[in-house]
N, C-alpha and C positions, 0 to 999 in steps of 0.2 A: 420583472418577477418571474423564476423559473416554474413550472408547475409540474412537480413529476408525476411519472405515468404511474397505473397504478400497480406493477411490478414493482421499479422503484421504491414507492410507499410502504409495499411489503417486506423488503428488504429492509428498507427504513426501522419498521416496525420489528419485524427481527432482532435486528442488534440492537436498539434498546431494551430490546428481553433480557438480552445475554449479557449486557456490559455488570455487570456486578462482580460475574462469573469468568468473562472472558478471558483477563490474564491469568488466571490457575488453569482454564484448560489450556491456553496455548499453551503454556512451561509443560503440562502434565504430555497432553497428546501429542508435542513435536519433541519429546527429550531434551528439552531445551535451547535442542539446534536451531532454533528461529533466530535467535540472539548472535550466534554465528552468523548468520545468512543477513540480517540487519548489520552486522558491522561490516560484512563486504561492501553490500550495496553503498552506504553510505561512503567508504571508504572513494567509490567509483567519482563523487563529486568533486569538482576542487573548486572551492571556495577562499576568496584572499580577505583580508583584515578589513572590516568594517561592509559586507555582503551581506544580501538579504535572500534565506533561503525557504521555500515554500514544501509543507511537507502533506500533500493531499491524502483524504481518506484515513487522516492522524492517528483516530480511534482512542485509545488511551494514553497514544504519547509514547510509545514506545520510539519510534524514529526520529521525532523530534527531540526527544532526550540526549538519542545516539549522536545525531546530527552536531548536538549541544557540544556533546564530550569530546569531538571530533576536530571542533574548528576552531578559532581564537574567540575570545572574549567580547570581541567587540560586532561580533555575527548576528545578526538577527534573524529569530527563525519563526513562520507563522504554519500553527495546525489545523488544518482546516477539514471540516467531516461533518457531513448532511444530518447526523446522528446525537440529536441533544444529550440522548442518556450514556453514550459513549466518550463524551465532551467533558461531562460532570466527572466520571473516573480518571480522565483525563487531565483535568485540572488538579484536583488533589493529590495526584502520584508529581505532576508539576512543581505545585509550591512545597513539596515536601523535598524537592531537590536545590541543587546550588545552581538550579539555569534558571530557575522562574522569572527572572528579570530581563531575559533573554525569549521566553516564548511565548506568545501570542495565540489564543484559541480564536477559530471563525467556525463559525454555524454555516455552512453553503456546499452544495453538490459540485461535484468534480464538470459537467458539463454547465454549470455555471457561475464565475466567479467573480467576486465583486472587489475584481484588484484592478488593477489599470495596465494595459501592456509596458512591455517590456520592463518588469519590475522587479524580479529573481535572479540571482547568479545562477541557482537551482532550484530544479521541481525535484521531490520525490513520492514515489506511491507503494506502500509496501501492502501484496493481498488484500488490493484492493480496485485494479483495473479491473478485475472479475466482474466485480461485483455494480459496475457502472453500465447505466440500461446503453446509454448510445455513447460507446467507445469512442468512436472515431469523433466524437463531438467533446469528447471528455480531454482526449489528447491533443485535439485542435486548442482549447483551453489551455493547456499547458504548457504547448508551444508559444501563445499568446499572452502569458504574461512574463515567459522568459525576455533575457537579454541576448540581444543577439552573442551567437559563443555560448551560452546556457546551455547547462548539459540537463537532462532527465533522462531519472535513474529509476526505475520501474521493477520492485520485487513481485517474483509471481510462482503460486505452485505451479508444475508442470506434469507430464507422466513421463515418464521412465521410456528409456526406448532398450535397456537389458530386457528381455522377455521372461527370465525368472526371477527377475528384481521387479521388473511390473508388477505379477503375479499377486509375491508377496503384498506390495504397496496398496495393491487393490484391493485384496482381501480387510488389510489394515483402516483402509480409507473405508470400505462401503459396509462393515460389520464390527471392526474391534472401535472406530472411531464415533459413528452414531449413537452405541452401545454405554462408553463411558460417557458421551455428554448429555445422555440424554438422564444419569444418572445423577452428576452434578448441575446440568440446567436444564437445554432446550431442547428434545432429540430430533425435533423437526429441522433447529437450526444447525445442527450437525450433521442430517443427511441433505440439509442443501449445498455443504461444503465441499463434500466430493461429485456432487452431481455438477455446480458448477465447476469443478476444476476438466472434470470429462467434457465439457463443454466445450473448452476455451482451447484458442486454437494453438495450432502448434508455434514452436521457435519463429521458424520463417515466414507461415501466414502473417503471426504478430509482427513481426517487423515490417513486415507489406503494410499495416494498416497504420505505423509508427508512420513510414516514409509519406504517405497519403495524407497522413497529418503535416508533414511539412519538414517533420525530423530527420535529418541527415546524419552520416557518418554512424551509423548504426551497428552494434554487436550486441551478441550477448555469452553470459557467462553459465555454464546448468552448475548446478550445486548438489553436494550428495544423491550419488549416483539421476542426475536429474529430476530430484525431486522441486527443485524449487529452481529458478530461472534467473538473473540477472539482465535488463536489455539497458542500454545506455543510448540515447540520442541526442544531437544538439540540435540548438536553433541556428537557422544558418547566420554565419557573419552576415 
């Protein structure tokens, strides 16, 4: 039984605030381009006919969806997200679609999962390695229930290294961003969004802490003008 800390919790508690809410402000506050930025990553997996792919930190199903539309019929894909009230949104955007029979919801945190090793062709985690109190235990996870060859494919905001596209992005993230969600939901959970993104560490730190997990063969891809990050790693054969 995992027990999280109580960061964690608050976190926890967080996004059950917000899930009612959270897919009108993603669409609203990223212009849509999240949806972009999900087809790449997912695009990064390759998965063969009759695979089982693991999509952490689910949230309402957005990449698992993606995952869906992405691979043959016979793919099976499980959602998994520490967050009951994010699960429940989750599920009904699910069976409202043509994969429901294809996806799988799990209630469990990313540093603790109750799958058995080596059981995914692939892991993915879309804006949500952030948000996981002990990383490097979260990724250890990940590596651990892949197949050896299993790739994980890890979406993530980043900051910008243009110094007048920073600027801009920051201004956007630490004032135009809090501002509108604190109007359609939570505004405390909208200034945690860019304080953790200032947080988190750069391109090559994160991959130092990928490798430390065990993952090899490591890149990653920045996406509009590096706002958001692509990193790919496998489990080793």
């Amino acid at each position: 039984m995992f027990n999280l800390s109580e960061k964690g919790r608050g976190i926890r508690e967080m996004f059950d605030t917000i899930a009612p809410r959270y897919d009108l402000l993603n669409r609203l506050l990223s212009l849509g381009i999240d949806r972009r930025w999900r087809k790449f990553a997912v695009s990064q997996l390759q998965i063969s006919e009759h695979g089982k792919v693991l999509d952490v930190a689910t949230g309402t199903g957005d990449v698992a969806l993606e995952i869906a539309s992405q691979t043959a019929d016979s793919v099976t894909i499980v959602g998994e997200d520490f967050t009951q009230g994010m699960l429940l949104q989750g599920r009904v955007k699910i069976d409202q679609s043509a994969f429901a029979h294809r996806i799988q919801l799990v209630n469990a945190p990313c540093e603790s999962m109750p799958h058995p090793g080596e059981l995914f062709d692939g892991v993915t985690i879309a804006f949500g390695i952030r948000n996981v109190v002990d990383r490097l235990a979260g990724l250890k996870e990940m590596r651990r229930v892949l197949k050896p060859g299993g790739r994980a494919v890890i979406l993530e905001f980043s900051n910008p290294k243009n110094q007048f596209f920073k600027q801009l992005y920051y201004f956007y993230f630490r004032r135009v961003l809090p501002f509108i969600g604190g109007l359609i939901s939570k505004r405390s959970a909208y200034q945690y969004l860019p304080d953790s993104v200032l947080e988190f560490p750069d391109q090559e730190a994160f991959k130092g802490v990928m490798a430390e997990a065990g993952l090899v063969r490591l890149r990653h891809f920045d996406l509009t003008f590096g706002i958001a990050t692509v990193y790919v790693g496998e489990r080793p054969e």
